[in-house]
C-alpha positions in Angstrom: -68.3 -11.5 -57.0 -66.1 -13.8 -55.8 -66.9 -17.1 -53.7 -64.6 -15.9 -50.5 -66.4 -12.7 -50.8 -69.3 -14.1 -50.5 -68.3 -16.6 -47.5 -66.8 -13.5 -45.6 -70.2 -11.7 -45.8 -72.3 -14.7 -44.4 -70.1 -15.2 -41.9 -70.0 -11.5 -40.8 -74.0 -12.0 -40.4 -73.8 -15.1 -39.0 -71.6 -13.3 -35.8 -73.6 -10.4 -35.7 -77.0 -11.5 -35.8 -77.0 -15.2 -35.4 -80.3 -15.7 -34.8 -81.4 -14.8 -38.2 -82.9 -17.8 -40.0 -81.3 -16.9 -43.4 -78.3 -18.3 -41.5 -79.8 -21.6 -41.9 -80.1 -21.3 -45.8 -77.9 -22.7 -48.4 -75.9 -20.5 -50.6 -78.4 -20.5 -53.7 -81.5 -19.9 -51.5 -79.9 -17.3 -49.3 -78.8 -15.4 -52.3 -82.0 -15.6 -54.0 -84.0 -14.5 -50.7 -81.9 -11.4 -50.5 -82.6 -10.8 -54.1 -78.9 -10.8 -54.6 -79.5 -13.3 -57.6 -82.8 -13.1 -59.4 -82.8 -16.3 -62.0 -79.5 -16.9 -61.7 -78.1 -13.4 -62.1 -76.4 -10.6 -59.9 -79.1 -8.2 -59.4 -78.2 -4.3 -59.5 -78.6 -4.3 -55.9 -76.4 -6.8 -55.3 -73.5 -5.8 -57.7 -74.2 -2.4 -55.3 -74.0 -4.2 -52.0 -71.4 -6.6 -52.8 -69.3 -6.1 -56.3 -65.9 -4.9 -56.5 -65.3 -0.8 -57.4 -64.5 -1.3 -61.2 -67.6 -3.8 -61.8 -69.9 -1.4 -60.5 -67.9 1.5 -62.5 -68.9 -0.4 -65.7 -72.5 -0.5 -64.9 -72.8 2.8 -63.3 -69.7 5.2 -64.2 -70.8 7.9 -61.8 -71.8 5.7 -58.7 -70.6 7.5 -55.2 -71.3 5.9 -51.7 -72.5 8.9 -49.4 -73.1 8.2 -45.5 -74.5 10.9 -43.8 -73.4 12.1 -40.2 -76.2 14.0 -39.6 -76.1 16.0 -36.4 -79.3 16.5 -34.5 -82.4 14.6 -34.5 -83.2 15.3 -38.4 -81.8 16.1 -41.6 -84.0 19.3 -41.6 -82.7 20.5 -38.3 -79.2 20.4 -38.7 -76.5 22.6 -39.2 -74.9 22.3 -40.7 -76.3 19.8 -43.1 -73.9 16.8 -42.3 -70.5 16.3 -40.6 -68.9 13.5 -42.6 -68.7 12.1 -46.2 -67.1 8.4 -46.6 -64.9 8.1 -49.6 -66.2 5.4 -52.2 -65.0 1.8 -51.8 -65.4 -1.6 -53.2 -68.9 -3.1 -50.8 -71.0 -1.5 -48.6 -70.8 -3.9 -46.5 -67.3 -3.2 -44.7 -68.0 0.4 -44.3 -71.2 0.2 -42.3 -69.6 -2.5 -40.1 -66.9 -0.5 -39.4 -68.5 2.7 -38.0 
């Protein structure tokens, strides 16, 4: 995960939500409180969250982002069972922002 990577997604939670107080934190303890590094390595979660397509690949060859648009009020209740599928990208992170 590159440094700029990184810098774009702080600064994407710093605009939306910036009254969080992990805003405040510097880069090691931020990471750390997200579990994003755990004793100074990438976590699965984070390589998930924010690692490019072909690291995750490596680590899990048959990994698939699926959002859900699920009509209705529950996934039991609707028909049919979702609406939309999003195509698997490099972070999670740009796709949920973007909806």
């Amino acid at each position: 995960m590159g440094n700029g990577k990184r810098i774009l997604q702080r600064g994407y939670l710093k605009r939306m939500v910036p009254e969080l107080s992990y805003n405040a934190l510097d880069d090691e303890t931020f990471n750390r409180k997200l579990q994003i590094v755990k004793e100074g390595k990438l976590t699965y979660g984070g390589l998930l969250m924010l690692g490019r397509n072909e690291e995750i690949q490596d680590s899990f060859p048959d990994f698939w982002i699926d959002y859900l648009e699920i009509p209705g009020l529950s996934y039991a209740d609707a028909e049919p069972r979702y609406t939309y599928r999003i195509q698997s990208t490099s972070s999670c992170i740009p796709i949920f922002s973007a909806r």
